[in-house]
C-alpha positions in Angstrom: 63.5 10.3 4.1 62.2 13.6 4.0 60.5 12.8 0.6 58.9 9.4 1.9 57.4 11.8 5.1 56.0 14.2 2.7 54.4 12.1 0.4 52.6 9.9 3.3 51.2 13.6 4.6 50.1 14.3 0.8 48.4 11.0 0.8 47.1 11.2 4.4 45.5 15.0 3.3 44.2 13.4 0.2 42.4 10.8 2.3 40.6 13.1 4.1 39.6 15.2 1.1 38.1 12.8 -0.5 36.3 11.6 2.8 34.6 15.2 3.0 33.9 15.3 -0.2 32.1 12.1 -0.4 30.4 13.1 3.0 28.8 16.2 1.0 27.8 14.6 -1.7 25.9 12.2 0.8 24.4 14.6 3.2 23.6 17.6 0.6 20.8 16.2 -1.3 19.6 14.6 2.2 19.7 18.1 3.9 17.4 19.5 0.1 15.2 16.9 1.0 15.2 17.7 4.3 14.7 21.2 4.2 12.3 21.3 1.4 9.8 19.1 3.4 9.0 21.6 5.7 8.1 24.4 3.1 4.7 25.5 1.5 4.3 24.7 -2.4 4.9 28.6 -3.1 8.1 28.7 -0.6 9.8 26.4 -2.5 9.0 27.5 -5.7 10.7 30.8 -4.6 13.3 29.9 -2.3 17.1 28.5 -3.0 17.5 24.3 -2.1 19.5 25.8 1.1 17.2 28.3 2.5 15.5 27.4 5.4 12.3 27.2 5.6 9.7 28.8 8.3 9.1 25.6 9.7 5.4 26.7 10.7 2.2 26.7 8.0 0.8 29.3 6.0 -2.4 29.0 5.1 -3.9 31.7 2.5 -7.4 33.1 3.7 -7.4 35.6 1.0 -6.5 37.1 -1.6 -7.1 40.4 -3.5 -5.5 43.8 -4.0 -6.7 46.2 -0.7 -5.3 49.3 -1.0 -5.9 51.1 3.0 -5.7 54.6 1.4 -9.2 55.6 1.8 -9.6 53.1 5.3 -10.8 50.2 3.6 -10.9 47.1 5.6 -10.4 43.7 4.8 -12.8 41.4 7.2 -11.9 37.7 8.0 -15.0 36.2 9.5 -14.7 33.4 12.2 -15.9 30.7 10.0 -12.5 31.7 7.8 -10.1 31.5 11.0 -11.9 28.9 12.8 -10.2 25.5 11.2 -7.3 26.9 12.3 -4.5 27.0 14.8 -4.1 30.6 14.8 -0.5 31.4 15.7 -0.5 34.6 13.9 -0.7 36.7 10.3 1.3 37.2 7.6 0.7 39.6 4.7 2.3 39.7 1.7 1.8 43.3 -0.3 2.5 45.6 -2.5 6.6 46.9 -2.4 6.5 49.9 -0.4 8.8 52.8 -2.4 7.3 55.7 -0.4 9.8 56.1 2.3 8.5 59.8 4.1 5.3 58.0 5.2 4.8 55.4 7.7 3.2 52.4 6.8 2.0 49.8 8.6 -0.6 47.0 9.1 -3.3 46.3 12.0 -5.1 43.9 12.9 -8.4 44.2 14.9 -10.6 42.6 16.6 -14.8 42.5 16.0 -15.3 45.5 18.5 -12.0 47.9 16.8 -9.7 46.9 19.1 -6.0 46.7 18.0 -4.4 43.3 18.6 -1.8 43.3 16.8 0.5 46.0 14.5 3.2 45.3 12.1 5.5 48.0 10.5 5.9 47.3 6.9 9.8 47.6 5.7 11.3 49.1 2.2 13.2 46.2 1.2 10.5 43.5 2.0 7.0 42.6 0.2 6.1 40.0 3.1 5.6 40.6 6.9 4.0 38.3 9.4 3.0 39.3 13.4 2.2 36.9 16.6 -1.0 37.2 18.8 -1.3 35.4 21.8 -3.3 32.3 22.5 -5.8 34.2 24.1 -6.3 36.8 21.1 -6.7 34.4 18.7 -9.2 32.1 20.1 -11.6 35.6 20.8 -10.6 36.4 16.5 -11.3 33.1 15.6 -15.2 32.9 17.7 -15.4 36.7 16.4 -13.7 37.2 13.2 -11.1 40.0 12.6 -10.4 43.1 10.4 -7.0 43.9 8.9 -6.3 48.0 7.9 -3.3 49.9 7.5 -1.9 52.8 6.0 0.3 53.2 2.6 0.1 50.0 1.6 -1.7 47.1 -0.5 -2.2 44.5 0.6 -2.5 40.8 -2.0 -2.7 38.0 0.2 -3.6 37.4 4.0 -2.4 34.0 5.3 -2.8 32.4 8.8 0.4 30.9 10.3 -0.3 28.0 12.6 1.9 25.9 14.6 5.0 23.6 13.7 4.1 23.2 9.7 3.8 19.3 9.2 1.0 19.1 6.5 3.7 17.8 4.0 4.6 14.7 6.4 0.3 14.3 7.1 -0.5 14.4 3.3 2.2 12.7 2.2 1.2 9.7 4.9 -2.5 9.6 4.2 -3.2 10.8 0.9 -0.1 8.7 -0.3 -1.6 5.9 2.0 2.0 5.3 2.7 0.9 2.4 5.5 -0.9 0.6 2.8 2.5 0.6 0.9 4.8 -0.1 4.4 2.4 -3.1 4.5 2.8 -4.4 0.8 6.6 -3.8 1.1 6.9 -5.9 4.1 5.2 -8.8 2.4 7.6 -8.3 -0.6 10.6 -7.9 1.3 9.6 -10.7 4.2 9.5 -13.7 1.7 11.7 -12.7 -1.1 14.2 -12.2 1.5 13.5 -15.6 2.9 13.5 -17.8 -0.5 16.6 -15.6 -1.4 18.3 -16.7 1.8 17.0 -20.4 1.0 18.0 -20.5 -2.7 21.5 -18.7 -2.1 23.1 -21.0 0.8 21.8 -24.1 -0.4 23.4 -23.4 -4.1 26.6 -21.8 -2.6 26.5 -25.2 -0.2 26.4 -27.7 -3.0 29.2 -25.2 -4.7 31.4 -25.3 -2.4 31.0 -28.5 -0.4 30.5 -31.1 -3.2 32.8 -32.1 -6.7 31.3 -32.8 -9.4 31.6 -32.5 -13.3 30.9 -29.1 -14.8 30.9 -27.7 -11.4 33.0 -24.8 -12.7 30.8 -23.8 -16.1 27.8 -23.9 -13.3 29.7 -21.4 -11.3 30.5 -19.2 -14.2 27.6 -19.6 -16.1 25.7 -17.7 -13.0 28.5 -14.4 -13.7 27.6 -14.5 -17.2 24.0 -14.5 -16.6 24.4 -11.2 -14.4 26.0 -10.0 -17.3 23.2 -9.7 -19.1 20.8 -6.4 -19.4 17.9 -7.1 -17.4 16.2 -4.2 -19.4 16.5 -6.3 -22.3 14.7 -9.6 -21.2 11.7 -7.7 -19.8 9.2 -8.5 -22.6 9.9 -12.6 -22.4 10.0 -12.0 -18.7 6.7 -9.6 -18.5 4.7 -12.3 -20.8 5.7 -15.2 -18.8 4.5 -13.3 -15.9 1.1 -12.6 -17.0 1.1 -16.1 -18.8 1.1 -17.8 -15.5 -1.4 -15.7 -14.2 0.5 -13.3 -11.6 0.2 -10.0 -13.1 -1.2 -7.7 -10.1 0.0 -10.1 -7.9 1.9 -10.1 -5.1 3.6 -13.3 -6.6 5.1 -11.9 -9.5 7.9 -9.3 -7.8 7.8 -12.1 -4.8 8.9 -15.4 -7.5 11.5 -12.6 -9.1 13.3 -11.7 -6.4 13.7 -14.7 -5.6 15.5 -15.6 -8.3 19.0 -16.5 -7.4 21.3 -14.4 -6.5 24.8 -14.1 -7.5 25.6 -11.7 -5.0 23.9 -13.5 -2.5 25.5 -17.4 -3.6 29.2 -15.2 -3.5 28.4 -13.8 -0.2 27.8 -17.4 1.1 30.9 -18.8 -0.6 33.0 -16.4 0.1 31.8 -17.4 4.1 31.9 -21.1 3.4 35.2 -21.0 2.4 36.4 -20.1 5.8 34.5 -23.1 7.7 36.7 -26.0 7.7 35.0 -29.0 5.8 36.5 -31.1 9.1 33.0 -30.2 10.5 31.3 -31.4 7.7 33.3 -34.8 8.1 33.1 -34.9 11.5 29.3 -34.6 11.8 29.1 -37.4 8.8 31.4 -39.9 10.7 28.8 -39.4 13.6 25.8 -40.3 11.5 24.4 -36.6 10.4 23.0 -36.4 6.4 24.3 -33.8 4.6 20.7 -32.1 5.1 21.4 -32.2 9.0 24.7 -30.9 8.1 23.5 -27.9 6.0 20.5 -27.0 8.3 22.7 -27.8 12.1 25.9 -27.1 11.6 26.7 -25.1 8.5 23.2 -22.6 8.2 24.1 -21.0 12.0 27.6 -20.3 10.8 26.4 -18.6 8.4 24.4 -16.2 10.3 26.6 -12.8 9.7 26.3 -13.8 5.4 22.5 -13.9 6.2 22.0 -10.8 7.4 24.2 -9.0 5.5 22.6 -10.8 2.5 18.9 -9.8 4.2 20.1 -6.2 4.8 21.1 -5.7 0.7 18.3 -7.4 -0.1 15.7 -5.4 1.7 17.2 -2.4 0.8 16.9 -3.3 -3.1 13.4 -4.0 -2.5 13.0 -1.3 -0.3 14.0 1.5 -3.3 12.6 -0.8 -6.4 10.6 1.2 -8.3 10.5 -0.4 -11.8 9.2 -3.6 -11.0 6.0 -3.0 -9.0 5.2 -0.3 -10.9 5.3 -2.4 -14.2 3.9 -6.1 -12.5 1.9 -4.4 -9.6 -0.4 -1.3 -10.7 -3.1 -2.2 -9.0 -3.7 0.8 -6.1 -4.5 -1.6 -3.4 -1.0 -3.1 -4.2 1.0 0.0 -3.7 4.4 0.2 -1.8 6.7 2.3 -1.0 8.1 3.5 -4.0 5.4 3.9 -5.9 2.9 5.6 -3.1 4.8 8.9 -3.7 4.1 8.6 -7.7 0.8 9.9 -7.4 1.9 13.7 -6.6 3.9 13.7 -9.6 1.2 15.0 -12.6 0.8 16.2 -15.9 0.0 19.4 -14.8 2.7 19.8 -11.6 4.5 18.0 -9.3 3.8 18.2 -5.2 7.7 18.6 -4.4 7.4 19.4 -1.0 5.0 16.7 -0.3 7.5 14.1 -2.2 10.4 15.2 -0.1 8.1 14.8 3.2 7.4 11.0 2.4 11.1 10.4 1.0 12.3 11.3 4.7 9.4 9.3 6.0 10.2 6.5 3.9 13.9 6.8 4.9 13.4 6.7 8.6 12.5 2.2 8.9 16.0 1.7 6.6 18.1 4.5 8.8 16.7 3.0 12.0 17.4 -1.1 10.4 20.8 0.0 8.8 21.8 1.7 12.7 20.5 -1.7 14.1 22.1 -4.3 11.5 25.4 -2.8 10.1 27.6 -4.6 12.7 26.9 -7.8 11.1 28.2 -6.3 7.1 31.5 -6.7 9.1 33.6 -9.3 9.4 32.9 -12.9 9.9 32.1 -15.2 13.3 33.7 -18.0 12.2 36.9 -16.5 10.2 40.0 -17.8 11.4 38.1 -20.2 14.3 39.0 -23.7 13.0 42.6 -23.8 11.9 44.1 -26.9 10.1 
């Protein structure tokens, strides 16, 4: 007894090991993304996936090498800070090593006056310092001066408010709405000639007898057996043969192609309708059209949607296919919008991971709203004979 108790608390532990360690794996690379879509190109060059970033912008308006030994200055006229949201300054500089003199940095305003002052530590090369709102609308219609003492200074940046320039150029320069737009029209009528195709064939599959009804039924396995890698080239000349290359059509007319998953969702549904309905609506005069369309097709409204929901998701992520049958710019989507930061001579990172949480958001928000229907049947166990 003992034994059986100890092993169902091993098992038991077990289970919820492996639930926290698939959670990570899940919500790691989501918090990466995350995180790095709030940080500068430079900051996430530098920083570890896991720091956090400053969540504001900072926006170089120069660069150099002042040293403040001899009360040099470093001006920043007001057609440098005016574009700006002026939140405050930060200064990255020379390491300071010198540790019996004070050094700091000021900042000053067009008539001398201090505005704001910033002691520079030993173990840091970067410092930043607020001004108010009213101090930096007077800097940015008069321009201000940075000076110090003991120190160099390499690069002046501006911070400005809540940093979302990664989310803005990731939305308009990827034209991210011109690829919502041109998923939507994928996604709206492959998913409905998938949803057409699927519970028709699964209908004649599992309502009617006939001969070689079970080599049709297996020869749709085999046939998702096969590589799809290696019937591109037939499939990519047939394509352009019929005249849909940088089409719409030619992803549409492929996705629509039918779907095992989508016929075994359907069966597997059917199978728990009892065929007495079928009969019943016959012996009352319906076709076996009426039948399919009036009876059967709102029964099978949880396989629908689950079979919708897969389906848009699929199309949702696909990357291969419009970027190999659908180049054309003005036929963008989703996937393939974010391609463009990704160069031969660097890679935008922080702008990709701004439109990958962007582009997450419509599934999160449909997979919150749908996933009750994934579950479960309406009409399991409602007929019994």
């Amino acid at each position: 007894m003992n034994s059986k108790i100890r092993e169902s608390q091993i098992s038991k532990w077990l289970k919820y090991i492996l639930l926290c360690f698939s959670a990570v794996t899940v919500i790691l690379p989501i918090l990466v993304v995350f995180l790095g879509s709030f940080k500068t190109g430079e900051e996430f060059n530098r920083s570890r996936p896991f720091d956090l970033p400053r969540f504001r912008a900072n926006n170089e308006v120069w660069k150099g090498a002042e040293s403040f030994d001899n009360g040099n200055k470093i001006a920043l006229n007001s057609s440098i800070l005016m574009g700006h949201n002026l939140k405050g300054f930060s200064f990255l500089y020379d390491k300071i090593e010198d540790s019996s003199k004070e050094s700091f940095i000021v900042v000053s305003d067009s008539l001398g006056n201090e505005v704001a002052r910033v002691e520079l530590p030993l173990d840091s090369e970067e410092s930043s310092v607020s001004v108010d709102k009213k101090t930096a609308v007077s800097l940015m219609v008069s321009g201000a001066y940075v000076s110090g003492e003991n120190c160099t200074v390499i690069r002046v940046k501006v911070i400005e408010g809540f940093f979302l320039e990664n989310y803005k150029t990731a939305f308009i320069k990827g034209n991210m709405l011109l690829g919502f737009w041109n998923t939507f029209i994928l996604i709206l009528f492959s998913g409905v000639g998938t949803v057409i195709t699927g519970s028709m064939t699964a209908y004649v599959l599992s309502r009617f007898d006939f001969k070689l009804k079970k080599i049709v039924r297996q020869m749709f396995l085999w046939i998702s057996l096969i590589p799809t890698i290696t019937t591109q080239v037939a499939t990519f000349q047939i394509i352009q043969k019929l005249g849909m290359y940088n089409t719409h059509l030619s992803v549409i007319i492929l996705s629509m192609g039918t779907d095992i998953i989508a016929i075994m969702i359907y069966l597997q549904f059917l199978n728990n309708i009892s065929k007495s309905l079928d009969e019943s609506a016959v012996i009352d005069g319906a076709g076996y059209f009426q039948v399919f369309t009036k009876i059967i097709f709102p029964l099978l409204q949880p396989a629908t949607v689950t079979i919708l929901i897969l389906k848009c998701v699929n199309l949702y992520n696909d990357f291969y296919n419009p970027l190999l049958y659908m180049p054309k710019k003005s036929l963008q989507v989703i996937s393939t919008s974010l391609y463009k930061f990704k160069g031969p001579f660097g890679t935008n990172w922080p702008v990709i991971c701004a439109g990958v949480v962007i582009a997450v958001i419509p599934t999160l928000i449909a997979f919150l709203s749908l996933q009750r229907y994934i579950y479960g049947g309406m009409v399991t166990g409602s007929v019994k004979e």
